[in-house]
C-alpha positions in Angstrom: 64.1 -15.1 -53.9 62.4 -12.7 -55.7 58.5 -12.4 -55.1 55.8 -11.4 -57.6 53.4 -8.3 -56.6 50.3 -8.0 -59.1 50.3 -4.4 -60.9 48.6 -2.4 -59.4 45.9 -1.6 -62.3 45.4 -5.1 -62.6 44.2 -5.4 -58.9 41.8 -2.4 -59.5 40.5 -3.7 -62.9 39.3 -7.3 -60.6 37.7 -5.2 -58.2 35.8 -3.2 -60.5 35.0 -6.5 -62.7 33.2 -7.6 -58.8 31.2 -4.9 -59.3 29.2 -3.3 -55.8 27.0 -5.7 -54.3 23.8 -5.5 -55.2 21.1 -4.4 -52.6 18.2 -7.0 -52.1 14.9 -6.2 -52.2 12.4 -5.6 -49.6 10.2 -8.4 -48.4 7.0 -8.7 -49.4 4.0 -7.3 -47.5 0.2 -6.4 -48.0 -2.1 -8.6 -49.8 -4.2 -7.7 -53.0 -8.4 -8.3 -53.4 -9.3 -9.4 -56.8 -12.8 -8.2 -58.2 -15.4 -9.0 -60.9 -18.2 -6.7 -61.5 -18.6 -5.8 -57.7 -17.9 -9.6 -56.2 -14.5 -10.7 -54.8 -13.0 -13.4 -56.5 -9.4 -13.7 -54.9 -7.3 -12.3 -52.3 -3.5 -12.5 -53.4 -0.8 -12.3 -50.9 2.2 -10.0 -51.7 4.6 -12.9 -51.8 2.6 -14.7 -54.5 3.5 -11.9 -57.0 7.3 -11.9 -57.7 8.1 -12.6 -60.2 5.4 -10.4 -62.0 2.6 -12.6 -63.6 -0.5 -11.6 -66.0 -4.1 -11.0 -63.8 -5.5 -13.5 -65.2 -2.8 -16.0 -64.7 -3.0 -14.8 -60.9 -6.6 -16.1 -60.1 -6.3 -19.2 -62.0 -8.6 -18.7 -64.6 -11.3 -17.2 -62.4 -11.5 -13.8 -64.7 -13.0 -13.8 -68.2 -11.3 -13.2 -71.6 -9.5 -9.8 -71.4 -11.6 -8.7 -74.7 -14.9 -8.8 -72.1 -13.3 -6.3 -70.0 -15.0 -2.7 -70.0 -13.1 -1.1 -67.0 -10.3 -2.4 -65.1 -9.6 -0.3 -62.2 -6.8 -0.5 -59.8 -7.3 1.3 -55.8 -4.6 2.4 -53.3 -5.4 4.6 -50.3 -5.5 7.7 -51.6 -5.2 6.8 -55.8 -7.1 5.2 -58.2 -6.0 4.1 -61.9 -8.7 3.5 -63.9 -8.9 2.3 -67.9 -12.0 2.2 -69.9 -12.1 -0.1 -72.8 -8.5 -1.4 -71.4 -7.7 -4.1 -74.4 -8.7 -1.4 -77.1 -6.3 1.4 -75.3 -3.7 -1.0 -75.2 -3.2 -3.8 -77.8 -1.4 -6.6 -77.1 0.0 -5.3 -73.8 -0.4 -7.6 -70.8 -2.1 -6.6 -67.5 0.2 -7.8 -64.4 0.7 -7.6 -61.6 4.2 -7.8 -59.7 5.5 -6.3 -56.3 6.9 -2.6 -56.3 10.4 -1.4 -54.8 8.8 -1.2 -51.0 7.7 -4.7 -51.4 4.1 -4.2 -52.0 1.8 -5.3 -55.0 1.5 -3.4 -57.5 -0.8 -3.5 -60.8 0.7 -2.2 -64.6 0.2 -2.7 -67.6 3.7 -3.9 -69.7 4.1 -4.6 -73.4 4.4 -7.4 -74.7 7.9 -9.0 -75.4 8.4 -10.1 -79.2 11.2 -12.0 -81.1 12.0 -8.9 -83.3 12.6 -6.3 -80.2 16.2 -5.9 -80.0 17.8 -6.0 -76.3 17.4 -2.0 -75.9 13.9 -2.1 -76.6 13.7 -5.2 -74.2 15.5 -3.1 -71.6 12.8 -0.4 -72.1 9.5 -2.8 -72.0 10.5 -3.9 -68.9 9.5 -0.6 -67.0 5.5 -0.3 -67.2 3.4 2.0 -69.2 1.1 2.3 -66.8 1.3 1.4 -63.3 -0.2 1.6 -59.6 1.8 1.2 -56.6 0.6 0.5 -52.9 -2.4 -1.2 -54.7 -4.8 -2.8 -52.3 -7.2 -4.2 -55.5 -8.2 -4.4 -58.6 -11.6 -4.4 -60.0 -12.6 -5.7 -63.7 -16.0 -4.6 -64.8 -17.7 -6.9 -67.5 -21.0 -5.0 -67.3 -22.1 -1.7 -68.1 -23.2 0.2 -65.5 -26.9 0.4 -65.4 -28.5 4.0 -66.9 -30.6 6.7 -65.0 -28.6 5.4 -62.0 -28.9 8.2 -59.2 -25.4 9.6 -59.4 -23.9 9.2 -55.9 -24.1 12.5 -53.2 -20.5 14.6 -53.2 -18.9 13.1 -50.1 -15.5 13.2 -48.3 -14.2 10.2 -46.0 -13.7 11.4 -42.7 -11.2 8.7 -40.6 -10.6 9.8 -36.6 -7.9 7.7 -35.5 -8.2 3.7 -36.4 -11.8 4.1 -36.8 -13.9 3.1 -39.5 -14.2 5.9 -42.4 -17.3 8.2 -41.6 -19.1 9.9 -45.1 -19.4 13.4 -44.5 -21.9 14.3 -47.8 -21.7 17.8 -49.2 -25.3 19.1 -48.5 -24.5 18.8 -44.9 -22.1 21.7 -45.8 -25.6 23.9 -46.3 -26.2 24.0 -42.6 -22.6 25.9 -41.9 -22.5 29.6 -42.4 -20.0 30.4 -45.0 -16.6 31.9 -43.4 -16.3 35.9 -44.1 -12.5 36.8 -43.3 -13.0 39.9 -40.9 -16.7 38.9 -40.2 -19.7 36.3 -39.9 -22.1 35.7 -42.4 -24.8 38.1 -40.0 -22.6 40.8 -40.8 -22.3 40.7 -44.6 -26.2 40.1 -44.7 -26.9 43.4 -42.6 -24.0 45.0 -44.5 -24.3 44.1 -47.7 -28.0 42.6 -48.2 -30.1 39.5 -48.2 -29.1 38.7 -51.8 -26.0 40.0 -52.3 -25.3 37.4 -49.1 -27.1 34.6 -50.7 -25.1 34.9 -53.8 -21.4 34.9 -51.9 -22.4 32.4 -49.6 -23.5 29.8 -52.1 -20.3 30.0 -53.5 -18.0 30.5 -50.2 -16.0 28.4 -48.3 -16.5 27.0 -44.9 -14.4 27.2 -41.8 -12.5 23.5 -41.4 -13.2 23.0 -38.0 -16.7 23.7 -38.2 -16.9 21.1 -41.4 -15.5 18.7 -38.9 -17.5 19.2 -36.3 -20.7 17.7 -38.4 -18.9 14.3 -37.8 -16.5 14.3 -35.4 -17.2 16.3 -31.5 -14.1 15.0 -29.7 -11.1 17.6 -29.4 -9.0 17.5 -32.9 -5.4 18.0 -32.6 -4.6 17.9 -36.3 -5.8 16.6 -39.3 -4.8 15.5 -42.7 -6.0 15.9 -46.0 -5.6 13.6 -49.2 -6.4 14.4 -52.7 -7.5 11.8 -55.1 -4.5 11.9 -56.7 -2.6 11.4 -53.1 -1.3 14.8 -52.7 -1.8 15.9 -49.0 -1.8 18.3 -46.5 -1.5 18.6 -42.4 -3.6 21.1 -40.9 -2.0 21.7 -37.0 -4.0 22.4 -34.1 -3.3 26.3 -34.1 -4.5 26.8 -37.7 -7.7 24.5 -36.8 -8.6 26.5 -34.0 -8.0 29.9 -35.6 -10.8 32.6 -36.5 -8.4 35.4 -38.1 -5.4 35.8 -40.0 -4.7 32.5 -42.0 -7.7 30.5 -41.5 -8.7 26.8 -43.1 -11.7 26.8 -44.9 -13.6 23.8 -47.0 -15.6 24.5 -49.9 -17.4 22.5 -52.7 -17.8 22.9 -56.6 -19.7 22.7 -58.9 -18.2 19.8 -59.9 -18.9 18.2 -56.2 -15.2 18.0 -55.4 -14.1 19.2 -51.7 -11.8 22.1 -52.0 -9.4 23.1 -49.3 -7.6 26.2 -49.1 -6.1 28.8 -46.4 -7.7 32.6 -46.2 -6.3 35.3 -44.6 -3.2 37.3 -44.1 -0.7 34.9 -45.7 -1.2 32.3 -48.6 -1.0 28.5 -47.5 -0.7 25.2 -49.5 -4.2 24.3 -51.4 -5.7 21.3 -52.3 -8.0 20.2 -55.1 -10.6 17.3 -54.8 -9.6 16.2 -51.6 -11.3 12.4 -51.0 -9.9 11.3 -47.3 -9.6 13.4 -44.0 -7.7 12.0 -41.3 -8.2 12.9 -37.9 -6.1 12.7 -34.9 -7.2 13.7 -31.6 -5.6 15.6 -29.2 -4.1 14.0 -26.1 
């Protein structure tokens, strides 16, 4: 009796037609605060936010017409997304949120889907224009913020371990003596004079560890610092504790952010407008 073998590219076509399973997503974690000019209105759990639904549909009603909004600002540790005037910057997109691809919540803004968009265009408004990942909340301002309002001292947030954050403001700094690589500040003042000191040092940098030690007086193994826009760097205990070659130093602008960058006999990684130092002790 004769049998009947498929063809062989047959066979491969059905397997391809299969397709390779498809991966499922992460499950959700971390939970989302909702606020209105400064109160919190909601706390959203990360499961309540797939699939993606609008903000305003997420609270139940609890957030005004999105035409009131004059800032809608989303936070995650280390990041912040803010949009002024958000429903004039972007007409007739939605503001959502949804869960990301680590299975946290997220907040973007998407356009809008219409009957006219063909499905490549639908393919391509699915993907965010703007978007925030890791969020931990989002804040919708209604009302302006009052004027002649004492802008708010230059400050860093200094964490040691799973402690609460510590503010470390930058006039503190003005007690430090600036770091001189291949000296102290004494010497450039009996070197070079009183002003010509005055003038460098109101500019310089200051020595990491001594920075630190305005807040924290417990030995410091390493730390690690995070830019506003989350870029980061880990300073190790021998570069903390050196006082030549490549040395950490600290400084603020003029703009008040917190500057870090590595002097010395080698050029290290630098950071601009760093917001977060974390701290870990030594054992």
């Amino acid at each position: 009796m004769r049998r009947h073998v498929p063809c062989l590219p047959l066979l491969l076509l059905a397997l391809a037609a299969c397709g390779p399973e498809e991966a499922s997503p992460p499950p959700p974690t971390g939970t989302l605060t909702v606020m209105l000019d400064g109160k919190q209105i909601a706390t959203l759990d990360g499961g309540a936010l797939r699939p993606r639904l609008r903000l305003r549909e997420a609270v139940a009603g609890a957030l005004p017409a999105e035409d009131t909004w004059l800032v809608l600002e989303a936070r995650s540790p280390g990041r912040v997304l803010r949009v002024p005037e958000p429903t004039t910057r972007y007409h007739e997109q939605d503001f959502c949120l949804f869960l990301g691809d680590d299975g946290r919540p997220a907040v973007g803004i998407f356009r809008r889907d219409r009957p006219e968009l063909t499905p490549e265009v639908r393919a391509l408004i699915r993907e965010p224009t703007l978007a925030l990942t890791a969020a931990t909340s989002v804040h919708v301002r209604t009302h302006a913020e009052p004027t002649g309002a004492t802008p708010a001292a230059p400050s860093v947030a200094v964490v040691t371990g799973d402690g609460e954050p510590r503010s470390l403001t930058g006039d503190r700094l003005a007690t430090l003596r600036p770091f001189e690589p291949g000296g102290n500040a004494e010497d450039a003042m009996h070197e070079k004079g009183e002003g010509k000191r005055n003038r460098r040092s109101k500019g310089g940098g200051y020595h990491l560890a001594d920075v630190l030690a305005l807040i924290e007086t417990r030995p410091i193994g390493s730390v690690r610092l995070v830019t506003g826009a989350g870029q980061e760097v880990v300073v190790d205990r021998a570069l903390l504790d050196a006082r030549s070659g490549l040395v950490p130093t600290l400084k603020l602008n003029r703009r008040g952010q917190f500057n870090y960058r590595p002097v010395g006999a080698e050029r290290g990684p630098q950071l601009r407008d760093v917001r977060r130092i974390e701290i870990t002790l030594r054992d």
